[in-house]
C-alpha positions as CSV (number, residue, x, y, z in Angstrom):
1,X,8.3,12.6,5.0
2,X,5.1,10.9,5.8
3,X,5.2,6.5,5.2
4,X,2.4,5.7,2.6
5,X,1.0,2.6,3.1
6,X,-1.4,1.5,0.1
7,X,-3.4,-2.0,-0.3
8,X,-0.7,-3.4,-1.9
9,X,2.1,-2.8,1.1
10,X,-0.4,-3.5,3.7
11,X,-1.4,-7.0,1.9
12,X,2.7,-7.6,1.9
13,X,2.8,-7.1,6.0
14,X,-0.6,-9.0,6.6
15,X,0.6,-12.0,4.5
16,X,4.6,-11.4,5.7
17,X,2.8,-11.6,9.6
18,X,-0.1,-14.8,8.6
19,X,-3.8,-13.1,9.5
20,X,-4.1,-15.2,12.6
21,X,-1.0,-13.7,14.0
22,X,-1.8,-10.5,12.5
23,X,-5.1,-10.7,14.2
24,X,-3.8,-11.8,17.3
25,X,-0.8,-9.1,17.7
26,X,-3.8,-6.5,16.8
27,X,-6.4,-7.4,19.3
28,X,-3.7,-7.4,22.2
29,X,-2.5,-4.1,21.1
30,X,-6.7,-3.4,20.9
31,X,-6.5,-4.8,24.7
32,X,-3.6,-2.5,25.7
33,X,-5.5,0.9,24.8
34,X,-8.9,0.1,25.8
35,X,-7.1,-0.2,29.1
36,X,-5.6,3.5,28.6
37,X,-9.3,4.6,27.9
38,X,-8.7,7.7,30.1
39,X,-5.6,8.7,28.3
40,X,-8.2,9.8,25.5
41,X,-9.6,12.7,23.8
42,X,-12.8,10.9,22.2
43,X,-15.8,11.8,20.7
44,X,-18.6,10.4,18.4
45,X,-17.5,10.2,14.6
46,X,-18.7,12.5,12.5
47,X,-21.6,11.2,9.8
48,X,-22.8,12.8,6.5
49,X,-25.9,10.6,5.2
50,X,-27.3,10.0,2.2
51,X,-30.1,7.8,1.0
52,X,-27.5,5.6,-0.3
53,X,-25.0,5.3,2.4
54,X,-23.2,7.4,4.7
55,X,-19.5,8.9,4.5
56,X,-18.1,9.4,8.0
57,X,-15.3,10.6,9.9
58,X,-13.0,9.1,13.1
59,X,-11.1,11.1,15.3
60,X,-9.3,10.3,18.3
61,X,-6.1,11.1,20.1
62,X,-3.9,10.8,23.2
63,X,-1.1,13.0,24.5
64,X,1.1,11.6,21.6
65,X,-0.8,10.3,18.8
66,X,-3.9,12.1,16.6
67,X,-5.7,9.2,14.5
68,X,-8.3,9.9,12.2
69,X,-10.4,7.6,9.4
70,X,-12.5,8.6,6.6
71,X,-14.7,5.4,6.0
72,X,-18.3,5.1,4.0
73,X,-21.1,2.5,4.3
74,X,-23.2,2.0,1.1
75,X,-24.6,-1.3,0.8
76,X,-25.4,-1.0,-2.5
77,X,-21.8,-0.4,-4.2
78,X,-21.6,-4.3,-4.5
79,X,-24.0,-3.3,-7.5
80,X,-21.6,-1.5,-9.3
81,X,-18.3,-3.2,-8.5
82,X,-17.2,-1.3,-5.2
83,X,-17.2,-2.7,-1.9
84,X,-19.6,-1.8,0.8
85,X,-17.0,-0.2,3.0
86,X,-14.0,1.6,1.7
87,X,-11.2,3.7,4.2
88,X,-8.0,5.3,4.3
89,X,-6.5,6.8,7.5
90,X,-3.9,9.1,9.2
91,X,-1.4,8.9,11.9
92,X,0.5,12.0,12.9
93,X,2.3,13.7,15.7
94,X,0.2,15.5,18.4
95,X,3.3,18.2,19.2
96,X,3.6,19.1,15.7
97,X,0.8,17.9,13.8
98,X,3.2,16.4,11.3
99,X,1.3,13.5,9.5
100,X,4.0,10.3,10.2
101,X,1.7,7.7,8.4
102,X,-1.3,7.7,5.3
103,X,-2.3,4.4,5.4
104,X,-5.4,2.4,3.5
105,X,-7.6,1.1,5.9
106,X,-10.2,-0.7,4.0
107,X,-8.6,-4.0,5.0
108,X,-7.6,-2.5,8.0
109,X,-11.3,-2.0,9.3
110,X,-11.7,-5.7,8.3
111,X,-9.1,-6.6,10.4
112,X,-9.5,-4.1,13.2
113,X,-13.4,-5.1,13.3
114,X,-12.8,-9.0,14.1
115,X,-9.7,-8.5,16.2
116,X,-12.4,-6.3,18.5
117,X,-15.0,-8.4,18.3
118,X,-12.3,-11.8,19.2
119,X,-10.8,-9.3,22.2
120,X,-14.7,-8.3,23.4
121,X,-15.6,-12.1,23.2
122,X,-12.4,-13.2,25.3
123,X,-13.7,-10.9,28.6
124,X,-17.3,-12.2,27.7
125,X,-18.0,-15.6,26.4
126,X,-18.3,-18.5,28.4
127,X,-14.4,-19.8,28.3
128,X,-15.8,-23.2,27.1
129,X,-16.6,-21.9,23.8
130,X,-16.7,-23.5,20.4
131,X,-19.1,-23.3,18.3
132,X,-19.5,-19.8,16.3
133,X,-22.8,-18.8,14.3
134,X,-22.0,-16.3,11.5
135,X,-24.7,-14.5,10.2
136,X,-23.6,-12.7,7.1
137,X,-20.9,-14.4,4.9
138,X,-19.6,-10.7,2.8
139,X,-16.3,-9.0,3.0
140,X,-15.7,-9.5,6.4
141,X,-16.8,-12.8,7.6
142,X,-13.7,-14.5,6.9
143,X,-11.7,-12.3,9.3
144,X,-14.3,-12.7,12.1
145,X,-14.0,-16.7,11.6
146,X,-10.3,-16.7,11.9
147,X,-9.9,-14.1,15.1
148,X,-12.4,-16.2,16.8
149,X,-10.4,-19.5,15.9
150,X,-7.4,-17.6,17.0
151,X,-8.2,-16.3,20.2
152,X,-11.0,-18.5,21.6
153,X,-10.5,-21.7,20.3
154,X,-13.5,-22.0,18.0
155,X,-13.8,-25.3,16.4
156,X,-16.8,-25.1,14.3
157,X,-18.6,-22.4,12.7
158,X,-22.1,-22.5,11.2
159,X,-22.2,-20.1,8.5
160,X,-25.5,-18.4,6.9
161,X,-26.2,-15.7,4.5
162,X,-29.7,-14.9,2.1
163,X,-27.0,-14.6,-0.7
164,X,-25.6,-18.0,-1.4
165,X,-22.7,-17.0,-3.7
166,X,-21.5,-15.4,-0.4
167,X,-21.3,-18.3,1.3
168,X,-19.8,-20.0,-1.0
169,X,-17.2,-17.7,-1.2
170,X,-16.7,-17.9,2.5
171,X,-16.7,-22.2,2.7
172,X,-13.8,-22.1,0.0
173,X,-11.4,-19.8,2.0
174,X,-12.2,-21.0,5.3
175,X,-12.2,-24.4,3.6
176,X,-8.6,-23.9,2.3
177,X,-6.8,-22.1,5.1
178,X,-8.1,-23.5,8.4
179,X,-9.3,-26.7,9.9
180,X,-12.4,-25.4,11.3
181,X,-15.4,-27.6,11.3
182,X,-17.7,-25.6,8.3
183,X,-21.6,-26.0,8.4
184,X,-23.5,-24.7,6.3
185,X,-27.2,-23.9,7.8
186,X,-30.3,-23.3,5.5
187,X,-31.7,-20.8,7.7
188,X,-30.8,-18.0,10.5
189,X,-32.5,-19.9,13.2
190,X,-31.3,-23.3,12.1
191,X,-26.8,-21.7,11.9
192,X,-27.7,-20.2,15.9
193,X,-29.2,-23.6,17.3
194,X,-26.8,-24.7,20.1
195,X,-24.3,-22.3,18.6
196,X,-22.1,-20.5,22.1
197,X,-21.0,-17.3,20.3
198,X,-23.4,-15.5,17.4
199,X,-22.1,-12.9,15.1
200,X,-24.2,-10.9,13.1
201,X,-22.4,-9.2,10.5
202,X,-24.8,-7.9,7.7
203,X,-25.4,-5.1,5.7
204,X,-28.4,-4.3,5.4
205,X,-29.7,-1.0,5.1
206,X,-32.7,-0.5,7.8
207,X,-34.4,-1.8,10.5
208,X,-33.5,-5.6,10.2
209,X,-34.5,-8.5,12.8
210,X,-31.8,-10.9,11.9
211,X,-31.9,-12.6,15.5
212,X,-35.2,-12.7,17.2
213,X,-35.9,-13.6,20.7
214,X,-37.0,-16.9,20.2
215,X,-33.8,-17.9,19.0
216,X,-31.8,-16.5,21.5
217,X,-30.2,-19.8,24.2
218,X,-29.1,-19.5,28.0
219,X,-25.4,-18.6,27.5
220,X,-24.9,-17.4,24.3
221,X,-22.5,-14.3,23.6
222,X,-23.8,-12.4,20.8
223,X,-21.5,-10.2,18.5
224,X,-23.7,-7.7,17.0
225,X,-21.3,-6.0,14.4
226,X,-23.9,-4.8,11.4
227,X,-25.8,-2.4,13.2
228,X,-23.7,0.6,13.1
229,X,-25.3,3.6,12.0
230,X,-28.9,5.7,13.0
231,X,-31.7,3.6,11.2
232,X,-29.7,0.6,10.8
233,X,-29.5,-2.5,13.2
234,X,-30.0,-6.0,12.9
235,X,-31.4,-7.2,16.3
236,X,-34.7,-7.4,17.2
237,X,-35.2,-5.1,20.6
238,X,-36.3,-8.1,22.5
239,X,-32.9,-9.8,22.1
240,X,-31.7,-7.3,24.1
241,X,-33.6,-7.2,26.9
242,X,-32.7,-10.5,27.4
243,X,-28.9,-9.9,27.7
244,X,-26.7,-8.1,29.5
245,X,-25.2,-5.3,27.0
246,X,-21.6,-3.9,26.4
247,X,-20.6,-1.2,24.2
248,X,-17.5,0.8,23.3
249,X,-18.2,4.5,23.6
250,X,-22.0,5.0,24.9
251,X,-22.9,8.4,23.4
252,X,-21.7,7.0,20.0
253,X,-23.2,3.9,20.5
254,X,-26.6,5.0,21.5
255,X,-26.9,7.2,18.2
256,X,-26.0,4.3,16.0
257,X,-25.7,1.0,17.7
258,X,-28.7,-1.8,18.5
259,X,-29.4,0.1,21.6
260,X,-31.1,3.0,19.5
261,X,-33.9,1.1,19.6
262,X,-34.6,1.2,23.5
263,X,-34.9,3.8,26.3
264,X,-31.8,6.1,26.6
265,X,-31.4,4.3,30.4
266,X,-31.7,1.0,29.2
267,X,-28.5,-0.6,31.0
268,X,-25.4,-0.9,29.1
269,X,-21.9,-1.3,30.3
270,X,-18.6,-0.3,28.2
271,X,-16.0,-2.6,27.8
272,X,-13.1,-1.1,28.7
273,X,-14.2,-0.8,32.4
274,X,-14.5,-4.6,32.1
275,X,-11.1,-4.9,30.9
276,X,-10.3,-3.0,34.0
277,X,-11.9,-5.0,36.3
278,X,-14.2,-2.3,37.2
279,X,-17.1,-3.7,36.7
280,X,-18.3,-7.0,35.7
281,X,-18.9,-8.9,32.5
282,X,-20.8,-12.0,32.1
283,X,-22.0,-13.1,35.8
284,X,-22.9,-16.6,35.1
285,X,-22.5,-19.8,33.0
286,X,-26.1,-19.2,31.5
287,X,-26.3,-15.5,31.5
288,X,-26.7,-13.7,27.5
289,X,-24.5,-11.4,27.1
290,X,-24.1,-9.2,24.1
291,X,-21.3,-6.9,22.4
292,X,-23.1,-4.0,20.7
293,X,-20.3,-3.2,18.3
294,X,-20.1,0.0,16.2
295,X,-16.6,0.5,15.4
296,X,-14.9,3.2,17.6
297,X,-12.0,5.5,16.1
298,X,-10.0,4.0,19.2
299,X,-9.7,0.8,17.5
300,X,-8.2,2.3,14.3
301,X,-5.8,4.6,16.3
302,X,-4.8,0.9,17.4
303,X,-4.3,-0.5,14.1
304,X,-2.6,2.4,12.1
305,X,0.1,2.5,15.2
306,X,0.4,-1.2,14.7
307,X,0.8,-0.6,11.2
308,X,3.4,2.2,11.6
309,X,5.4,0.2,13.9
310,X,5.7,-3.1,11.6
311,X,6.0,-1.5,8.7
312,X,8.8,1.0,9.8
313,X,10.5,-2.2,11.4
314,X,10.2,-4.1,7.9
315,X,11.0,-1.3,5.3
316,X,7.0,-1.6,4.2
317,X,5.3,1.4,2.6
318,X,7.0,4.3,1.0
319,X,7.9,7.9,1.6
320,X,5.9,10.5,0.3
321,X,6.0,14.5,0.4
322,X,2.8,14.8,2.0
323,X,3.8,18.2,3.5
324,X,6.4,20.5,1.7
325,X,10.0,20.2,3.3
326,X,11.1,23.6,3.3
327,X,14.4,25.4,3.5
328,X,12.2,28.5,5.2
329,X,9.3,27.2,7.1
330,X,8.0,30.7,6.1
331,X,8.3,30.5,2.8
332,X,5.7,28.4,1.2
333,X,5.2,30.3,-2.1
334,X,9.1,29.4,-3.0
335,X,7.8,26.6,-4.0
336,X,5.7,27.6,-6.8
337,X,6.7,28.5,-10.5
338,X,6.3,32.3,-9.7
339,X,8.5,31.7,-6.1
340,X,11.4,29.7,-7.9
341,X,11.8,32.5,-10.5
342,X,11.8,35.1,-8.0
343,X,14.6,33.5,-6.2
344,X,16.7,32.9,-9.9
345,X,16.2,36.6,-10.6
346,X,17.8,37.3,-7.3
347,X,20.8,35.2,-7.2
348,X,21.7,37.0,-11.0
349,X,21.4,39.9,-9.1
């Protein structure tokens, strides 16, 4: 039997665990495979686009585990009462190809999203930060506030969207569930000002210069997190020449990340050889450095093996017949009307 987890179980363990700990738990777990990075089978997801949005595929695996997410991105669904992102995803055995876990992973992403971003931030912000900038106030902003309270220490948090209602709906939670220090800027430039750590998380659908040069400060760490498919980014292409740049998987990240905009041998680093101590991160007090973050299917082969392990240890989820248990692996049409009257007529015989 395969465990079903469904928005309403995986609300029931993130609430059972508290999101900073849930966030917390997730981005050391995050940590733990990054540092397995060679273990992998990877490769770049899969994208069908459309005018509207774009529907995409995730695979990755290792010698024991095959993850995979189906996850869209149409801006425009907030139009018509759907959210911007939605996602499910699967977990199953690589020796069998049994499916051990269907999970929802629209929160998930959420999650999995800022507990990356916090983890990324950890190896490359200044350790003295606390002061977060955070450009775009929709679904996920409230997750990247609280992993970055969690995990670094944040204090304050300047937030800033061109939708107001957004923001509003951001000071309220934030308001009610943390003590962070909430300031609300009028503009992009004013929320960035003297701000340590910037994340841009829009969804804009094009070319978008959210952060210009000009408003880029010795020191900063930028987490780029809207920018995530060909066509789409949020950065203008001088902020990045003036930071030193880290990605997750390069050839996926080159397609679809802020660095489609430059010369495929503009210099970028990827994190998990940071993690490793294999190369550097940031390399001084007042260097830029900046997370070009697309979302890799590593991260929710992370967070669906988190998932299956809490919920199996609470009794979350429920099991479903996903794949026919058979008496006669060889015998698949006994299941059918046709098959069960065949075998009737034969016992009577």
């Amino acid at each position: 039997m395969t465990r079903f987890i469904d928005v309403h179980s995986l609300v029931r363990l993130v609430d059972e665990t508290g999101v900073p700990q849930f966030l917390t738990a997730l981005a050391d777990a995050l940590r733990d495979d990054f540092m397995r990075w060679r273990e992998f089978d990877k490769k770049a997801r899969v994208a069908s686009h459309s005018h509207l949005g774009v529907i995409e595929l995730m695979p990755v695996a290792d010698d024991g585990a095959y993850a995979f997410k189906y996850v869209n991105g149409h801006p425009h669904n907030t139009q018509v009462g759907l959210p911007t992102v939605m996602a499910f995803g699967v977990l199953a055995e690589v020796d069998t190809g049994y499916p051990v876990l269907l999970s929802e992973l629209t929160l998930t992403t959420a999650l999995r999203t800022a507990a990356t971003s916090a983890m990324a931030a950890k190896a490359l912000a200044r350790p003295d930060s606390r002061s977060l900038a955070l450009i775009g106030n929709g679904s996920q902003s409230e997750f990247q506030a609280l992993a970055f309270h969690a995990l670094l220490g944040i204090e304050e948090v300047r937030v800033y969207d061109i939708d107001p209602h957004a923001t509003d709906k951001l000071v309220r939670h934030l308001a009610a569930c943390t003590p962070l220090e909430i300031v609300r800027a009028r503009s992009v430039a004013e929320a960035v000002r003297g701000a340590d750590i910037v994340t841009t998380v829009t969804a804009y659908q094009g070319r978008a210069t959210v952060l210009t040069p000009d408003m880029i400060e010795p020191g900063m760490h930028i987490n780029a997190v809207g920018g995530d498919s060909p066509g789409k980014t949020e950065l203008h292409p001088g902020v990045l020449g003036k930071a030193r740049v880290f990605v997750e998987y390069e050839p996926q990240t080159r397609v679809e990340g802020e660095i489609q905009q430059v010369a495929a041998d503009f210099p970028v680093h990827e994190l998990w050889r940071v993690l490793l101590g294999e190369v550097p991160g940031r390399e001084s007090a007042a260097q830029v450095t900046l997370f070009d973050s697309v979302g890799f299917a590593l991260e929710d082969y992370t967070a669906l093996r988190y998932i299956q392990r809490i919920a199996t240890e609470r009794g979350i989820g429920r099991q479903i017949a996903l794949v026919p248990e058979l008496d006669d692996p060889k015998d698949l049409f006994g299941l059918t009307a046709s098959g069960r009257r065949r075998a009737v007529l034969r016992r009577a015989a």
